[in-house]
C-alpha positions as CSV (number, residue, x, y, z in Angstrom):
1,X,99.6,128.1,74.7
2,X,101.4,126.2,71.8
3,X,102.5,122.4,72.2
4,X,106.2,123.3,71.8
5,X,105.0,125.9,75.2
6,X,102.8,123.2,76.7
7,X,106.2,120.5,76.1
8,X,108.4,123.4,77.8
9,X,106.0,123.6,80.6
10,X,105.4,120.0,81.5
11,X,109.5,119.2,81.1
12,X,110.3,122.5,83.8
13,X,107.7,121.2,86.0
14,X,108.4,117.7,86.0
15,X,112.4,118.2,86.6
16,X,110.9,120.6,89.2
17,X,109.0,117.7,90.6
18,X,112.2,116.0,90.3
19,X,114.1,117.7,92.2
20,X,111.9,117.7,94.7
21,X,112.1,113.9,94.8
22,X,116.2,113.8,95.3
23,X,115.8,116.0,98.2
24,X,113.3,114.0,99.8
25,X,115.0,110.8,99.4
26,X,118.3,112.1,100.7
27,X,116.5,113.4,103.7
28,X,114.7,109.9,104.2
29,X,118.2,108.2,104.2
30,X,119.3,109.9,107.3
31,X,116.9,107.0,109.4
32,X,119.8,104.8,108.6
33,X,121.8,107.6,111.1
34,X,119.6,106.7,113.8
35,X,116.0,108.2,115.3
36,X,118.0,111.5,116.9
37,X,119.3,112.4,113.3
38,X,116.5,111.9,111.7
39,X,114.0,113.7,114.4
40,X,116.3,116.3,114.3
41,X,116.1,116.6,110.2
42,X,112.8,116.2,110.6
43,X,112.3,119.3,113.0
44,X,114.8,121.5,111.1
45,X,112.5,121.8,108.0
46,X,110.1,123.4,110.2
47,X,112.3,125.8,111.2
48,X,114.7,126.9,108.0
49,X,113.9,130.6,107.1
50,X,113.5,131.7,111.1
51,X,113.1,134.1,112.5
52,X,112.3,135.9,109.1
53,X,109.6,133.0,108.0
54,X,107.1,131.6,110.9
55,X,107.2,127.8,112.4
56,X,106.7,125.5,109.2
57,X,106.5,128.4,106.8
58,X,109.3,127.1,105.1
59,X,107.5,123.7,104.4
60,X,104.6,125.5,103.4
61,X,106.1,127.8,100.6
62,X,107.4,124.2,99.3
63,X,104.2,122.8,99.7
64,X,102.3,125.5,97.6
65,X,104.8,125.5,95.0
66,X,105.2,121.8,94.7
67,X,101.5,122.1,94.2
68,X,101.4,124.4,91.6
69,X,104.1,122.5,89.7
70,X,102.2,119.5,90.1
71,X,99.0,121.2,88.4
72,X,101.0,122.7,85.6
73,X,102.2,119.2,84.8
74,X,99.2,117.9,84.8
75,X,97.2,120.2,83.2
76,X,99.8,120.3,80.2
77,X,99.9,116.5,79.9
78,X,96.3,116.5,79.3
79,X,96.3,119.1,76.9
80,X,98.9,117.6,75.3
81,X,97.0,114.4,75.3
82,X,93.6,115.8,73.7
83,X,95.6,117.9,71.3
84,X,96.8,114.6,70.1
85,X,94.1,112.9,70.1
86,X,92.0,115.5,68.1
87,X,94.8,115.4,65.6
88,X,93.7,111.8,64.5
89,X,90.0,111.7,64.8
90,X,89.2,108.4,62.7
91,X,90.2,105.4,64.2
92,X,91.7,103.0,61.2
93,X,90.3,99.0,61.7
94,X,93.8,98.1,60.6
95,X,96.0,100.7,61.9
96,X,99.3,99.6,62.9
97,X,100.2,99.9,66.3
98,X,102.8,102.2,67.3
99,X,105.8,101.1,69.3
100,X,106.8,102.6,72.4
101,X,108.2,102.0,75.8
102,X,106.9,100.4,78.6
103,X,106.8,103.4,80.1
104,X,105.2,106.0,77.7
105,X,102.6,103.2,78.0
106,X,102.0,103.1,81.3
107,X,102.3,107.2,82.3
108,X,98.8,107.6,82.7
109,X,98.2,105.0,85.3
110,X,101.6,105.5,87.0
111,X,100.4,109.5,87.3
112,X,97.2,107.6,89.1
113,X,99.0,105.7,91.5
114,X,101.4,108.6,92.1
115,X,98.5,110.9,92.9
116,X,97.0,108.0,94.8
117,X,99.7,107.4,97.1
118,X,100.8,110.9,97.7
119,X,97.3,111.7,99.3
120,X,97.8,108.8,101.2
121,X,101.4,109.9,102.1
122,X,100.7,113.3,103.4
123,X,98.2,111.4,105.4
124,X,100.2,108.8,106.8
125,X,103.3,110.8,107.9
126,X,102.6,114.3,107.2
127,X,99.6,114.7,109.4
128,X,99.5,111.4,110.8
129,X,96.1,110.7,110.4
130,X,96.7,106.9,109.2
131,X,99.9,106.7,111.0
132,X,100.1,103.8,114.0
133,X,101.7,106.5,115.9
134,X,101.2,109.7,114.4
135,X,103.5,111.3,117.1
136,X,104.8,114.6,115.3
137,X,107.9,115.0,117.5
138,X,108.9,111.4,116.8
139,X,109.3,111.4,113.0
140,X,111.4,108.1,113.6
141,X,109.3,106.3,115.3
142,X,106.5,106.6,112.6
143,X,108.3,105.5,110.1
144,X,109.2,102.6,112.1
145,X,105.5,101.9,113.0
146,X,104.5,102.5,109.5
147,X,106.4,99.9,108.0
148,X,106.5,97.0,110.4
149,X,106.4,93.7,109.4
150,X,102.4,93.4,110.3
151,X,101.6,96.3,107.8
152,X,103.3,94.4,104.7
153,X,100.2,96.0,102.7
154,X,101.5,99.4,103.1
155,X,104.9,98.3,101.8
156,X,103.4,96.8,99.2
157,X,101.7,99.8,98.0
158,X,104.6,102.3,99.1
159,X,106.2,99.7,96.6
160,X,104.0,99.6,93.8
161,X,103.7,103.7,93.9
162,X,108.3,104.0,94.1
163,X,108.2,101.9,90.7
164,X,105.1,103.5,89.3
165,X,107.3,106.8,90.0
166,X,110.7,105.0,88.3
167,X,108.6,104.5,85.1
168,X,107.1,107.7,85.1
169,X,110.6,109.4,85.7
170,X,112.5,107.0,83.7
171,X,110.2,108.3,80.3
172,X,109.6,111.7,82.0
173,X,113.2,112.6,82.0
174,X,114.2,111.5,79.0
175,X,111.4,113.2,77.0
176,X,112.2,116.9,79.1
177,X,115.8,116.2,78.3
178,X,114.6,115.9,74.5
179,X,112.1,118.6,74.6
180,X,114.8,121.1,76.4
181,X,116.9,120.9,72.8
182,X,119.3,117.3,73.1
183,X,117.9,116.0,69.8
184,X,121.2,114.4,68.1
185,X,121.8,110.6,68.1
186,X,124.5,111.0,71.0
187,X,122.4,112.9,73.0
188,X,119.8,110.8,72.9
189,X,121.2,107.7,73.9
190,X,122.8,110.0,77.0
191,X,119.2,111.0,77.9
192,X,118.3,107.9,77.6
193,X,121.0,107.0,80.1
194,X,120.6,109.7,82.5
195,X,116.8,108.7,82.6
196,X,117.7,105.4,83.5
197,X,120.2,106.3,86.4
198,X,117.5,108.5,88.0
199,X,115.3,106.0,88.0
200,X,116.7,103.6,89.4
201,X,119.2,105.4,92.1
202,X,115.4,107.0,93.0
203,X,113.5,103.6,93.6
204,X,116.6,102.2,95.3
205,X,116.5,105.3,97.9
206,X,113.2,105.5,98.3
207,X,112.6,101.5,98.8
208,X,115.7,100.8,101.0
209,X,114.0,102.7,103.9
210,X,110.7,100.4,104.1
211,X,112.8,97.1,103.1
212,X,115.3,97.8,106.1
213,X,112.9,98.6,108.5
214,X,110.8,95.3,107.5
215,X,114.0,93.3,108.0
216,X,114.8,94.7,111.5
217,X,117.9,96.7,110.3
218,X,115.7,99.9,111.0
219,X,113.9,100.0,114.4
């Protein structure tokens, strides 16, 4: 596949990826409704598609395309990155170091803790293998246990992973916007913008649910 193909790929992907992400936040806010609401949400997505799809099969089609998605990206990432590597074989002792964002910088690592933590997420309150409770009918009452004050170490890596995601998105969207044709000045600083406002509306969804349950305002 060309780069300009391998650029198209990772960008549909990733906003694929993406809006996987808003749905899943949105669907996490609803424990600020209260543990019926959010049982109830919880036990829907097992059931959308019935009687024509079986129990779960809904969650599974997502999961198997998530997962595809999520191998596409990855795999065109790397190829990306040893295509542009190969391009510049010799290393210069006094080459001069190219600016970037914090972000391009740090997309490798982020992707680590990403993949990191979603293995441990599926673990934690997908099966509930690591879960305290690890009650399926009680959705609510796992992610209560999960992020009680005792298990501050699990907030602090379900935090570290939410901002390793907000730098990851913050460049990731900005570069699909850019690779998806928005190449003029204007456009640009709206990418840069929209990047931005994901990011951040993202971490704040995703965080609020762990921070109000260690404060109490969630329980």
């Amino acid at each position: 596949m060309s780069t300009v193909g391998q650029k198209a790929l990772m960008a549909v992907s990733g906003i694929l990826l993406m809006l996987f992400l808003v749905a899943h936040m949105v669907g996490n806010l609803k424990v600020f409704v209260g543990a019926e609401s959010f049982d109830h949400y919880a036990h829907w997505l097992r059931t959308i598609g019935a009687p024509l799809l079986p129990h779960s099969g809904y969650l599974w089609i997502q999961r198997s395309v998530l997962t595809v998605a999520l191998v596409a990206h990855v795999a065109a990432a790397t190829s990306l990155a040893l295509r542009a590597r190969a391009a510049r074989p010799v290393r210069y002792a006094h080459r001069r170091p190219v600016q970037g964002s914090y972000a391009a910088r740090t997309m490798r690592w982020g992707g680590v803790i990403i993949l990191l933590f979603a293995v441990y997420h599926v673990l934690d309150l997908t099966t509930g293998t690591l879960n305290p409770v690890g009650d399926r009918a009680h959705p609510y009452a796992n992610v209560v246990a999960d992020f009680a004050p005792e298990r501050w170490y699990v907030t602090l890596f379900y935090t570290l992973a939410v901002l390793a995601v907000g730098f990851h998105l913050r460049h990731g969207v900005f570069s699909a916007v850019r690779t998806l044709g928005q190449h003029t000045a204007a456009g640009e600083r709206r990418a840069r913008v929209v990047a931005l406002v994901v990011a951040v509306g993202l971490c704040a969804g995703f965080l609020s649910v762990p921070f109000a349950v260690m404060v109490g305002l969630v329980g």
